[in-house]
Steps between C-alpha positions, in 0.01 A plus 500: 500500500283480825473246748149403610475261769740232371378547109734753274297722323617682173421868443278367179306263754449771724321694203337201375352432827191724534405416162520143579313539855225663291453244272493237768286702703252546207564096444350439859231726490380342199524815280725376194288197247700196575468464036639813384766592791355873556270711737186412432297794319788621328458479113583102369358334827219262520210620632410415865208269481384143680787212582649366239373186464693178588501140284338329759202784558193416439349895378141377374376456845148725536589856544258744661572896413150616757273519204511156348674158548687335249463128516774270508606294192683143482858586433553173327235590225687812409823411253809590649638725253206721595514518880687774673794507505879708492741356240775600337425710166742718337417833349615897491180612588479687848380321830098587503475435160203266399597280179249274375557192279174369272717205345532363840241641682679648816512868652876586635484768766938609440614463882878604340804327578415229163151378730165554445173395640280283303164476443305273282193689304302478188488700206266615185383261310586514114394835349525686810888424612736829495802618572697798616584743758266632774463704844339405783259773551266426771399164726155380668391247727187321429441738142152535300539321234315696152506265248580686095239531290692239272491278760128569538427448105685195534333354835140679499447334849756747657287798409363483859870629591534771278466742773776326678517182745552554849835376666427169662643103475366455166569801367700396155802770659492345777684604848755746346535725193838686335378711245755582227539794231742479222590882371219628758222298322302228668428257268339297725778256653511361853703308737238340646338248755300249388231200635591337244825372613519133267544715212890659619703295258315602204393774214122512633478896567404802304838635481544528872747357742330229743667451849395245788316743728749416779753588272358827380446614849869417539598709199289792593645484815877558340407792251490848580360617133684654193724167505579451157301162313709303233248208270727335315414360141291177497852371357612581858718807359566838592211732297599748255195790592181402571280274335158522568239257321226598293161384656370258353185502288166394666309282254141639464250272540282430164162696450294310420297584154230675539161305484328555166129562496220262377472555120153571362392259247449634204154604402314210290434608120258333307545445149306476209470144354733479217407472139497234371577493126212299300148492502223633376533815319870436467438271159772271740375191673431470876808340677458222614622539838219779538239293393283463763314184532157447396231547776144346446272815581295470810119457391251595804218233495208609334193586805200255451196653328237615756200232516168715608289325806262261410166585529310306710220259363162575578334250745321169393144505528455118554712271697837393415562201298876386574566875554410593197165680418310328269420692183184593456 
């Protein structure tokens, strides 16, 4: 036993004593994450990232990053549920880990110590929801966005994106992009910003994950890549391998039939008159229904006989009596 001052010290204090001045020194400095209890950096800590947020933060004020501004939103039009926030969720999976819940449509980034922070998002739509484990394998800000030629067969108007669409506001990935890989294959799932930000709350994706851009920029902030990426069921359980959905089948529009080409009419035959059974020669008697009606014969009117000129009478030798020469 020593005496220190006017404190008795035990030989174990004494030993105990560095190790305890190292942890409070590493306390003050602000070295050791005040969730899990350890150095930060060692294996099973959170990862060092933006201030946690508190209940009465507002985090959807506009956020500049040099290149673009995100505009504010009105924090009373977003649900609660799906604003950011730490809460208490209990789990086995190490701090870092990204667990993300379709039933209820909320991203846990595992803080350890039984907390979390939450973040509302939306998910796939019905045929494109899936489940399973995943790596992140790489993060951009403001990404091109290439839409798949599915997507393209099913919207033709995004064809004028199919050699990608530049990063910018209302770019569909919006401010922030985690790509994942499940087994070292991309099949195409993101963590991603979005414009969109109405639709967090409900299946209205492609089989991404839809974040607040505020709240991806947060994220993105917190992960260091290779964190390990848990989507649970759309029951809200734990997935047995990965289940990745078929894509579904684009209707084909109808061809029309092809126009057929004006028919000819048929080339006009002309027949002999039928015979008629009957008549003369046949020893039968004419129908009657071919008897044709009697016609009186057209006479042409006989020319008047041709009357030759008078000859003119010789001239009276005497006078006229009444006009008349007297005979003799």
């Amino acid at each position: 036993m020593f005496l220190f001052g006017k404190t008795f010290l035990t030989k174990a204090t004494c030993l105990a004593a560095p190790a305890l001045a190292l942890a409070a020194a590493l306390a003050l400095s602000g070295c050791v994450d005040p969730l899990t209890g350890q150095p930060a950096g060692t294996p099973g800590a959170a990862a060092e990232g933006p201030p946690l947020p508190k209940p009465e933060d507002n985090v959807y004020v506009a956020k500049s990053d040099g290149t673009y501004t995100v505009p504010a939103l009105p924090v009373e039009e977003i649900p609660e549920p799906y604003r950011r926030q730490v809460v208490q969720y209990t789990t086995d999976q190490a701090p870092g880990t990204i667990i993300i819940d379709p039933n209820q449509k909320v991203l846990y980034y595992v803080m350890g110590k039984n907390k979390a922070l939450r973040y509302g998002i939306a998910v796939g739509k019905a045929g494109f929801q899936w489940s399973g484990e995943a790596i992140v394998a790489e993060k951009k800000t403001w990404p091109t966005w290439t839409p798949p030629k599915e997507m393209i067969e099913r919207k033709p108007e995004l064809s004028k994106w199919e050699n990608g669409q530049p990063g910018g506001p209302s770019n569909p990935l919006g401010a922030r992009a985690i790509y994942l890989t499940s087994n070292g294959v991309d099949y195409g799932y993101r963590i991603h910003g979005t414009p969109e930000w109405k639709s967090i709350g409900r299946n209205a994706s492609s089989g991404c994950i839809r974040m607040i851009n505020q709240d991806v920029m947060d994220l993105y902030e917190r992960i260091k890549g290779g964190e390990k990426v848990i989507v649970l069921t759309a029951a809200g359980e734990m997935p047995n391998g990965l289940s990745i959905p078929k894509p579904p089948a684009v209707k084909k529009k109808p061809v029309p039939a092809p126009v057929a080409a004006p028919v000819a009419p048929p080339p006009l035959v002309v027949l002999p008159p039928p015979t008629i059974a009957g008549g003369p020669g046949t020893g039968l008697p004419v129908p009657a229904a071919v008897v044709a009606p009697a016609v009186a014969p057209v006479v042409a009117p006989t020319p008047a006989p041709a009357v030759a000129p008078a000859e003119p009478e010789p001239a009276c030798a005497v006078p006229l009596v009444d006009g008349v020469c007297p005979q003799g």
